[in-house]
N, C-alpha and C positions, 0 to 999 in steps of 0.2 A: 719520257726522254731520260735518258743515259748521261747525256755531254752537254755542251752548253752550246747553242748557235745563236748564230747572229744574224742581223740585217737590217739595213737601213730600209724602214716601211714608210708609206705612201699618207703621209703626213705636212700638212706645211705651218710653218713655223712664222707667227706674230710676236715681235718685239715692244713691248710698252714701258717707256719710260717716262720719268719726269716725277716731281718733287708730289704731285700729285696722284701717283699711278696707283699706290695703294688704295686710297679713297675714291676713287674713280673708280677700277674693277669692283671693291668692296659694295658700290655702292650700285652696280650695270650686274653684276652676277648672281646666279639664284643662289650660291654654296656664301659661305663664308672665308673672303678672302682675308679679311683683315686678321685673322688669329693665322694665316700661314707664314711662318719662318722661314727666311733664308735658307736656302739649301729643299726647299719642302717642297709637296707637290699637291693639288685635291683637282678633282675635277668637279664641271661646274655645269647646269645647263644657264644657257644664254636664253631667254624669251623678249619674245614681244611685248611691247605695252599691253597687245589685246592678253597675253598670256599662252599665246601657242609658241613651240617652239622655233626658236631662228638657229640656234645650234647647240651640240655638245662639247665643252671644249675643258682641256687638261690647262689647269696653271701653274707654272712652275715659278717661284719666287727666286734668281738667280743673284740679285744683290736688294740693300734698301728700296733702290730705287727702280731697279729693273727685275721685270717678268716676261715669262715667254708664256701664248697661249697657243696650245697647238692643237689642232683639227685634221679631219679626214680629208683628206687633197680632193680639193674642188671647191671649198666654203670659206678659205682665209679672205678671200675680197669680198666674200656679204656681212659674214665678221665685223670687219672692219668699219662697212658701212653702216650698219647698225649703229657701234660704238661711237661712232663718230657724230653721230644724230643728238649724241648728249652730254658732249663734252662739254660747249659753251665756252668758259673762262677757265678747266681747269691745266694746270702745267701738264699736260699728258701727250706724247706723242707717241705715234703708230706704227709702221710698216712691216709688210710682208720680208722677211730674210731670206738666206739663201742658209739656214742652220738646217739641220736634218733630225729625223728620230730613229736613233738605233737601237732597236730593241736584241734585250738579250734572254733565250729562255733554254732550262735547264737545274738541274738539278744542283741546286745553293748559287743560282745565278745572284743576287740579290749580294752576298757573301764574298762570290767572286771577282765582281766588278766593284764594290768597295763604294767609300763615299766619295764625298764631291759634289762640285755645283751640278746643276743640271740633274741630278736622278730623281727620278719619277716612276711613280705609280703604275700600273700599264689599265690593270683591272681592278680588283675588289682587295689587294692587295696579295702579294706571295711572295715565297722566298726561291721561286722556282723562276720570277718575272722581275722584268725589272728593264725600265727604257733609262737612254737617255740620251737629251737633248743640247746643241751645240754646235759650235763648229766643228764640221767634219776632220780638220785637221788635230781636233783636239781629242775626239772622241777615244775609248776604250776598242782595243781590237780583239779582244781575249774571246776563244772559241772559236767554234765553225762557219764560214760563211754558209748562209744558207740561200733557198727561195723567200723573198716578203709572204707568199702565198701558204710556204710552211707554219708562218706566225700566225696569218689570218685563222690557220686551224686553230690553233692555240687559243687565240680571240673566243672562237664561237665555244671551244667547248670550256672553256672559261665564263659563258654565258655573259661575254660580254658584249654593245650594239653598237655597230658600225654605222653612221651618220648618210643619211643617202641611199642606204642599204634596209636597215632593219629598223633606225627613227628616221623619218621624215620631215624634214621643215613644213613648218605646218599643224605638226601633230600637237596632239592635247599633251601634257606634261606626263598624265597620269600613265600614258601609251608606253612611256619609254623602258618602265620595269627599276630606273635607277635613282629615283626621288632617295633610297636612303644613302648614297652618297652624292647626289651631284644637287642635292635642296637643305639649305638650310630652313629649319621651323623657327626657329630662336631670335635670326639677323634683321635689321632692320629692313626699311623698305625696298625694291625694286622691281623697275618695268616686270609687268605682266603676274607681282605676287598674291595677287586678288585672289585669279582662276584658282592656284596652287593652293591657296588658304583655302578656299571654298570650297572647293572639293575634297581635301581632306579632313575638315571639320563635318564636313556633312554624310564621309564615306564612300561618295560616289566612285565609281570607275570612267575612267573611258572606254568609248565604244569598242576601240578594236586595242589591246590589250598585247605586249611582247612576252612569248613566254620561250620554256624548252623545254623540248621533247626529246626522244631517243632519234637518233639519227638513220637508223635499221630500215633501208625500202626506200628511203625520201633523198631529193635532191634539192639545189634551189629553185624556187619556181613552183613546185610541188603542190598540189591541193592538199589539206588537211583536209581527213574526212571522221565527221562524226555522226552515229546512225543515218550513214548512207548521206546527208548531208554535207558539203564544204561549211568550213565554218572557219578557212585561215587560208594562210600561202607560207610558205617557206623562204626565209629570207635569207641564213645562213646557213652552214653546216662547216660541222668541225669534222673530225676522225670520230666521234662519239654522240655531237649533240646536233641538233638541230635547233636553231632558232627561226620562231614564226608568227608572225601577225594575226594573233586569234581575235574573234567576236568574244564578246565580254560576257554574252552569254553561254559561251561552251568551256566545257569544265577539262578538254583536253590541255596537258601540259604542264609545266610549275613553274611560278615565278622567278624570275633570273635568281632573285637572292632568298 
């Protein structure tokens, strides 16, 4: 890309606050909430006590006491209920907003749109990407509108995985390709860090594994084929990449990162 466009994409937006909301995330998320700063963003996977995933979600730290987590539109109210399963006593309250995620991508996008509350991370990080989250009334307008559908290219060949799409609820952690940003090794405990430990200590994979391929010939939906064999399906496609749910035993693809 040449110029910078924009678009508000298909995203919903969880407000959490309260005098506890640090220590609560910190303590419900697989990433490391407690070292994110005002103004900062990491993403995080969400798991089950059992250790499978319940979702992938973006944190943005927008004051002391308030965070936005935002997810793929369809999953803010399971979100929610998860969270909610282990609050107990602490100061933390929840709801679904009416805030938006405006993503802006282009060349010195990151540069263009400047700092301030609300910016976030989109992918693996660039200077080319750059969301951000808020009241729409407050948002940055700078650039071209575009289609949300133009970013989702950007997404895949970003090699990044769209929730519902390319991770599953459900899935084993290991599936998702994004353990080296969205798990902490280091943070203390939380639901479902067993699985994560133990299969990292011991090197395992999961069975059906996210990777990318060239996008040349395939669509979504697509069979991967290896010696005449399927051994995946096609979940995204960018202009360039393909993302696809491979068996762990075929060697077709490369890991997102």
């Amino acid at each position: 890309m040449t110029s910078i466009v924009r678009a508000d994409i298909a995203r919903e937006v969880i407000i959490v606050q309260g005098d506890d909301a640090l220590t609560f995330l910190h303590s419900q998320l697989a990433n490391d909430v407690a070292s994110l700063s005002v103004g900062a963003s990491i993403h995080s996977l969400l798991l089950e006590p059992t250790g499978h995933v319940a979702a992938l979600v973006r944190v943005v730290r927008h004051e002391d006491t308030v965070f936005t987590l935002d997810v793929d539109a369809g999953f803010a109210d399971a979100v929610i209920v998860r969270l909610q399963r282990f609050i107990l006593r602490a100061k933390v309250t929840m709801h679904i907003s009416d805030w938006v995620v405006r993503a802006f991508r282009g060349t010195d996008a990151v540069r263009e749109v400047g700092g301030g509350l609300g910016r976030a991370v989109p992918y693996w990080g660039s200077t080319e990407e750059i969301d951000v989250v808020g009241d729409v009334l407050t948002l940055p307008t700078i650039g071209e509108a575009t289609e949300p559908e133009r970013v989702d290219y950007v997404r895949a060949d970003a090699r990044w995985p769209k929730l519902g799409v390319d991770i599953l609820v459900g899935d084993i952690p290991g599936t998702t390709g994004v353990l080296s940003v969205a798990v902490s090794f280091t943070k203390g405990c939380y639901p479902g860090q067993e699985l994560v430990e133990r299969m990292d200590s011991r090197g395992t994979s999961a069975p059906v594994v996210l990777r990318a391929l060239s996008r040349e010939g395939l669509g979504v939906g697509a069979r991967v084929m290896e010696n005449d064999q399927s051994v995946g399906t096609v979940t995204s496609i960018g202009a360039r990449t393909a993302l696809a749910r491979i068996a762990r035993t075929s060697t077709v693809g490369e890991p997102l990162v």
